[in-house]
C-alpha positions in Angstrom: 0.0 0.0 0.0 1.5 3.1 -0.7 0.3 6.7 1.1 0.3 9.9 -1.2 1.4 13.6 0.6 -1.9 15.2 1.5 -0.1 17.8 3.9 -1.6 16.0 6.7 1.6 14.0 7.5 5.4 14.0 6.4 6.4 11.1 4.0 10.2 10.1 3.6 9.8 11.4 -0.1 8.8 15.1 0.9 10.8 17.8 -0.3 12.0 20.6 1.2 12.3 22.0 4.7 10.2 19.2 6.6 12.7 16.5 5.6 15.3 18.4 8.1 12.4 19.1 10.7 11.0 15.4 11.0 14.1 13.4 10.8 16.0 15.5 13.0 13.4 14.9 15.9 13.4 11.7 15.8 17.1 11.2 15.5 17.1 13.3 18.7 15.2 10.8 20.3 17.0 7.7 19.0 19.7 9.1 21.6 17.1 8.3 24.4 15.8 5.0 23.1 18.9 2.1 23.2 17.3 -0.9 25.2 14.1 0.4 26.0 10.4 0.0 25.3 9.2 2.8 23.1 5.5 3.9 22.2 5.6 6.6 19.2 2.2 8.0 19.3 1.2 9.7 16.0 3.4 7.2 13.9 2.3 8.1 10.7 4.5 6.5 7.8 6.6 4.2 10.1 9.4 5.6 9.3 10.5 7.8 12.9 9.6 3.9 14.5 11.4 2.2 12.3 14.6 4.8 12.8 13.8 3.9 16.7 13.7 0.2 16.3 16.9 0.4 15.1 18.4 0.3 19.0 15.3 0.1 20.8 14.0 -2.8 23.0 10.7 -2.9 20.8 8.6 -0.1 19.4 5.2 0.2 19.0 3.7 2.6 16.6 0.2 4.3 17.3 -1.7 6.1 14.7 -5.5 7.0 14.3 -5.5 6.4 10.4 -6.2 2.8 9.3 -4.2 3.2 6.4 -1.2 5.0 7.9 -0.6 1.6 10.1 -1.4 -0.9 6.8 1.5 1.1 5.0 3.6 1.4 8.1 3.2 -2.3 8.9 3.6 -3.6 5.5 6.7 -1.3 4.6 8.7 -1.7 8.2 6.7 -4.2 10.0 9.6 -7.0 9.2 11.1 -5.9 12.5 10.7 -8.5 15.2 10.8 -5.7 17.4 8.6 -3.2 15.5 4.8 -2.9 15.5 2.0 -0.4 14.3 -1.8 -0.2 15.9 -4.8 1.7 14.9 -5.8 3.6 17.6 -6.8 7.4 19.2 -4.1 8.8 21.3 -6.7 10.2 23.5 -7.2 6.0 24.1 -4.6 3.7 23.9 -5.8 0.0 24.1 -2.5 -1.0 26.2 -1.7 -1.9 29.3 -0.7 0.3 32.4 3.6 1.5 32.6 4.1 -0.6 29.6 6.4 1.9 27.9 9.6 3.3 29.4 10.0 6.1 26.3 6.4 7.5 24.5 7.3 9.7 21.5 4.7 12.3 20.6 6.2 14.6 17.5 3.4 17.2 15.9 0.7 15.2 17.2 -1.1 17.6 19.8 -1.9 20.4 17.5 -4.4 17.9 15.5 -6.8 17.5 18.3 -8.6 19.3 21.2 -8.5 16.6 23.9 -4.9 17.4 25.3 -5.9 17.0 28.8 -6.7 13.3 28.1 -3.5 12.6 25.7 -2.2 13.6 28.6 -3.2 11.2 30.9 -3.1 8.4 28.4 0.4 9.4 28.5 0.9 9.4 32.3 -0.5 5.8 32.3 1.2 4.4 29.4 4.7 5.5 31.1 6.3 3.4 33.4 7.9 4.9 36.4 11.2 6.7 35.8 10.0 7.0 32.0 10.6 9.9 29.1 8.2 12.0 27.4 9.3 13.5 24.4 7.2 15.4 22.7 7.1 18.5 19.9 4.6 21.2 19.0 4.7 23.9 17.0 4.7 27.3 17.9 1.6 29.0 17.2 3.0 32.6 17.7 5.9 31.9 14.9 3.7 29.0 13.1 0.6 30.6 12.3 0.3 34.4 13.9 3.6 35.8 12.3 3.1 34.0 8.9 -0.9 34.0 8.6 -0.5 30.6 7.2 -3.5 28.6 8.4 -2.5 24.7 8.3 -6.3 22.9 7.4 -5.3 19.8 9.3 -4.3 21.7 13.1 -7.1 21.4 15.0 -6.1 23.5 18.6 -2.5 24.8 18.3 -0.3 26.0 21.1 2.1 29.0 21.9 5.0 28.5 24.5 3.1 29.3 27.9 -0.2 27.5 26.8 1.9 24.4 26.1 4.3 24.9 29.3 1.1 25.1 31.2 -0.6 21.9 30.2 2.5 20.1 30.8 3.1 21.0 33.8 -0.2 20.0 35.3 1.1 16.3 34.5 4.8 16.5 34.2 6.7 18.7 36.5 10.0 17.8 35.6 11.2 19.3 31.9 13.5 20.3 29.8 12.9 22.3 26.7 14.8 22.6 23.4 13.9 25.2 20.4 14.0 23.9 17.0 13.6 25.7 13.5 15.4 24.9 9.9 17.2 28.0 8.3 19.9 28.9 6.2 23.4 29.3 8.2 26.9 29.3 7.9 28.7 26.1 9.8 32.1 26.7 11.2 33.4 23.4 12.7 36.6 21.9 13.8 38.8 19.3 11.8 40.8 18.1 14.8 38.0 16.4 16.2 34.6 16.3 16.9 32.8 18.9 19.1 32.2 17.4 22.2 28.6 18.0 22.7 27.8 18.9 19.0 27.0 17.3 15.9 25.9 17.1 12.0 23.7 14.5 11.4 22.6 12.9 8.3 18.9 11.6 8.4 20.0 8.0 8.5 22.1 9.1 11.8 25.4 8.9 10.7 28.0 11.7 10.6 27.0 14.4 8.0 29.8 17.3 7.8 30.1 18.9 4.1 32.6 19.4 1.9 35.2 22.6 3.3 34.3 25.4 1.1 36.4 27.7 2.8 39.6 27.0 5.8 39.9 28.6 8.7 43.2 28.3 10.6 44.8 29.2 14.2 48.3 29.2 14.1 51.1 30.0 16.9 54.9 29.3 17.2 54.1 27.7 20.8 51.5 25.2 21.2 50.4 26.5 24.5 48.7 29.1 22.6 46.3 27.4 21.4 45.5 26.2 24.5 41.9 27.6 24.3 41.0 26.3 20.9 39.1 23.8 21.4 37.1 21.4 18.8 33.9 23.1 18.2 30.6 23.5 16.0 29.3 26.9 15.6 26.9 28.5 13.1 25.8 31.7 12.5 22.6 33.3 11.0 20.3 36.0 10.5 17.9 37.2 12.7 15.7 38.3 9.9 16.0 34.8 8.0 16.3 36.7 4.7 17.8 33.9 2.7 15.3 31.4 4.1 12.2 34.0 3.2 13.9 34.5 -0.2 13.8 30.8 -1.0 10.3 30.0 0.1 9.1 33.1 -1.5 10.9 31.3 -4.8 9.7 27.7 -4.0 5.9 29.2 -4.0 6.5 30.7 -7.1 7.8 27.9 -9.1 5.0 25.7 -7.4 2.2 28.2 -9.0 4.1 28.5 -12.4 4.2 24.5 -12.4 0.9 24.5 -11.8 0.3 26.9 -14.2 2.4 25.1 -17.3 0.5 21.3 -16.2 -3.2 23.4 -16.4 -1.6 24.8 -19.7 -0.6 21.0 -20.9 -4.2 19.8 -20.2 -5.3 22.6 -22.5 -3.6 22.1 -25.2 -4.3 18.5 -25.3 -8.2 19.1 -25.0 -7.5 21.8 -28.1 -6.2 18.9 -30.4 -8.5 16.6 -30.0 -10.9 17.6 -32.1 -8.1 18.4 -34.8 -6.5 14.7 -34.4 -10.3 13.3 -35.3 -10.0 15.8 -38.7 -8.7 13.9 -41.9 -5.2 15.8 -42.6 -6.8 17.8 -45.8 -9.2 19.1 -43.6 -6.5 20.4 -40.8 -5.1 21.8 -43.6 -8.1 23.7 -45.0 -8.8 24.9 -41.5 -5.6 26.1 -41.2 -5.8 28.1 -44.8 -8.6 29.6 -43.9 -7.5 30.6 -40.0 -4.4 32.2 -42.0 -6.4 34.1 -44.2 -8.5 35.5 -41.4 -5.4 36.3 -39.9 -3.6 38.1 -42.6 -7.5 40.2 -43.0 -6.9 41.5 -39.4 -3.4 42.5 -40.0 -3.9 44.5 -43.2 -7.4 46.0 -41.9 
């Protein structure tokens, strides 16, 4: 079975900006999983499960759509340790502490009951256990841009969402996340120590050195405070990133533009394909002739 891009969900064959944004969530998490029992609520495509299987305990993959988990369990569902079920995250068919990680990436925004995810989640976790979840930010997402996503039900700024969570987690830690256009500076004596470049399959994913960048001294000790490091630099302002999307949206209305053109000209010669070829030719004459009347007129 194979699931076509709607915009409700990301697909592994997606284009553009959500490839960074999905993959690197869940390779954040695979950090958290090695050995343990993981629930990914909102699974989608299999494919953030699947990356968890990978050096989980076993995984279990949760999604409301019926089709979602007959594509996610035919594609990855080989996994002895990997399995998808059909089921509301607000209700969970599973037994009590049965997970000791529950994923939940972009999930919350698609529904009103967040109270009850909530406590699904509390009962689903076993003591000691990790919630990891993500939500966008509806101040940056929606209020800033005016874009209006069709399939976000209820979503959430920064103190809405620190509020619910802490009426049933009172322990967190928060990240920020957001794709843009920056310049890397890195180290090639060694890798940062708490800092990384990831490819979407996890491993190691520096680029090719445009450019060199060298500390030199005639005594080692001073260099004593260069230390390996990742660092990247942007703009607050996020020109280049607004410049591209304003592009992408362009070329996706002049593509759509050229394929409505296609369909045009292929309803235009049908008619003429069903003419015998001295009869195209007479119509053309005489469209000709009408022509050369308006120009001389």
């Amino acid at each position: 079975m194979t699931l076509n891009f709607t915009g409700e969900r990301f697909l592994p064959s997606c284009e553009g900006e959500m490839i960074y944004e999905h993959w690197h969530r869940y390779l954040f998490a695979q950090a958290h999983v090695a050995g343990r029992r993981v629930l990914d609520v909102a699974s989608g495509e299999g494919y953030g499960s699947a990356l968890l299987a990978s050096r989980a305990a076993s995984v279990t993959g949760v999604d409301i759509s019926p089709e979602a988990v007959r594509h996610a369990s035919e594609r990855y569902g080989g996994a002895a340790n990997l399995s998808y079920l059909c089921a509301s995250c607000a209700s969970i068919p599973l037994p009590d502490a049965s997970f000791d990680v529950i994923i939940s990436f972009e999930t919350i925004e698609h529904m009103t009951e967040h109270d009850a995810f909530m406590a699904e989640v509390q009962r689903l976790l076993a003591p000691g256990g990790l919630f990891i979840i993500s939500s966008p930010n509806r101040v940056e997402y929606s209020d800033r841009t005016g874009y209006r996503n069709e399939y976000h039900v209820k979503e959430l700024d920064g103190p809405e969402l620190r509020t619910l969570l802490d009426r049933h987690f009172p322990a967190q830690h928060w990240f920020a996340q957001r794709p843009c256009f920056q310049s890397m500076l890195w180290s090639l004596e060694g890798p940062a120590e708490s800092s990384s470049v990831l490819a979407v399959d996890g491993e190691s994913a520096y680029p090719a050195e445009l450019y060199f960048l060298v500390c030199c001294a005639t005594a080692p000790e001073a260099l004593a405070a260069v230390r390996p490091s990742l660092s990247l630099v942007t703009d607050r302002h996020h020109s280049v990133y607004t410049e591209w999307s304003r592009t992408y949206a362009e070329n996706r209305q002049l593509g759509a533009r050229v394929a409505e053109l296609e369909r045009e000209l292929t309803e235009a010669r049908a008619p003429l394909a069903a003419l015998p070829p001295a009869s195209i030719r007479q119509q053309l004459r005489t469209l000709v002739r009408s022509l050369l009347g308006v120009l001389r007129s």
